[in-house]
C-alpha positions in Angstrom: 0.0 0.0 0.0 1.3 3.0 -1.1 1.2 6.2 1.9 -1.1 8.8 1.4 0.3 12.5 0.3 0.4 15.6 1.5 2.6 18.7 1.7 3.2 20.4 4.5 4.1 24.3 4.6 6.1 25.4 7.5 6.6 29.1 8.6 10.3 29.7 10.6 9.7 30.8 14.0 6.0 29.1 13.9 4.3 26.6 16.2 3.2 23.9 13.2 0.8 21.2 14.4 -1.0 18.5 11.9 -3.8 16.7 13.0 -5.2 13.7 11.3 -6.6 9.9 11.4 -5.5 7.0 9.9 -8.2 4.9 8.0 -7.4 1.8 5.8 -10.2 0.7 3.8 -12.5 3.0 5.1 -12.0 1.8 8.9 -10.3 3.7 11.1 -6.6 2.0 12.1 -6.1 1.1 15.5 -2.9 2.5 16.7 -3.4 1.1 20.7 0.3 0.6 21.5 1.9 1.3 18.0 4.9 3.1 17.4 4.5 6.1 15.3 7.7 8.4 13.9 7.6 11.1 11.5 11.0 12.8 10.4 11.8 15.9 7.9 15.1 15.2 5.7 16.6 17.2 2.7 16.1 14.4 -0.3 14.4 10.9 -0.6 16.9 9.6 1.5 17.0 8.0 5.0 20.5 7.0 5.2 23.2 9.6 3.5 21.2 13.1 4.7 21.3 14.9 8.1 17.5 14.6 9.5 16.4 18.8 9.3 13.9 17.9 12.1 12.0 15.3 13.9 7.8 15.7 14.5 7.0 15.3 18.2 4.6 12.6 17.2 1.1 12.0 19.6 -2.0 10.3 19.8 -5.0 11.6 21.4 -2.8 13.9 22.9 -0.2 11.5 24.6 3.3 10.1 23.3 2.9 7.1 21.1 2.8 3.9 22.5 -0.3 5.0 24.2 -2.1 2.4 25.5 -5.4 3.7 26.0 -6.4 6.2 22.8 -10.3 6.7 22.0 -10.3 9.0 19.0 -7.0 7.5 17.3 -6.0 11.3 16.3 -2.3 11.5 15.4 -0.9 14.8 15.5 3.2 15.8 14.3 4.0 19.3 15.9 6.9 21.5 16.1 7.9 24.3 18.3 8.3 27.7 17.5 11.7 27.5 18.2 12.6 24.6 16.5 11.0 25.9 13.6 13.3 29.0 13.8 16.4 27.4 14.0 15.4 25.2 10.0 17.9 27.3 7.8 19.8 26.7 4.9 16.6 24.9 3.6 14.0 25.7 1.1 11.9 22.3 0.8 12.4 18.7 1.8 10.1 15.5 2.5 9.0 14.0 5.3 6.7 10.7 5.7 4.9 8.8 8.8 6.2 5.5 10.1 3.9 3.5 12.6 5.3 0.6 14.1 2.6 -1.9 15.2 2.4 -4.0 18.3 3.7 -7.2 16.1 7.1 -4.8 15.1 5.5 -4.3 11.5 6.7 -1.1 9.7 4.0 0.7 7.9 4.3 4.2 5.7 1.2 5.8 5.9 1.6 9.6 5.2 4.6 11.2 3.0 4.8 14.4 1.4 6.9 17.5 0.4 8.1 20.1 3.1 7.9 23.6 2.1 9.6 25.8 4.7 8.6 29.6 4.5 10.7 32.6 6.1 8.8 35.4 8.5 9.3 39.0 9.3 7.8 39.7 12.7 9.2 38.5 15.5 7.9 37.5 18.8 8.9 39.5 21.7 
């Protein structure tokens, strides 16, 4: 199964936060005690190229495994200040690994990284 796309657009010295579910075949994916990982890189590459950032990855609000979700929402965030500190980059890709319970590997959200400079800074 190929992951699902979408880009992301990321604004230096912004909080980013994506919120989304995972449904295969129209049902919504358990993720009880999964894994889940989500990484920004310059290229299509996981081994040669420096990681630019890595998502603080949760689900229904609690770092993955969580035990107990209800709602199964996945969010990636980033802080404000790591968001300031991307430079030297215009784009790059990112994609969602969740690691199941049996230790299977699963892709299921990838997409292009489009970082944006700001003017007005936060006192």
């Amino acid at each position: 199964m190929a992951p699902g796309k979408y880009d992301l657009h990321i604004y230096r010295g912004e909080d980013f936060s994506l919120t989304f579910l995972i449904e295969v075949g129209g049902v919504l994916l358990d993720l009880t005690g999964c894994t889940i990982l989500a990484e920004i890189r310059p290229l299509l590459s996981r081994v040669s190229l420096p990681v630019i950032e890595t998502f603080t990855v949760t689900l229904d609000g609690q770092p993955t495994p969580n035990a107990a979700p209800t709602d199964m929402e996945v969010a990636l965030t980033l802080t404000d200040a790591q968001t300031v500190l991307i430079d030297g980059y215009s784009e790059g890709f990112y994609d969602v690994l969740v690691i199941d319970t049996n230790g299977v590997d699963t892709y299921y959200l990838s997409g292009q990284v489009f970082f944006h400079n700001t003017v007005t800074v936060k006192p």
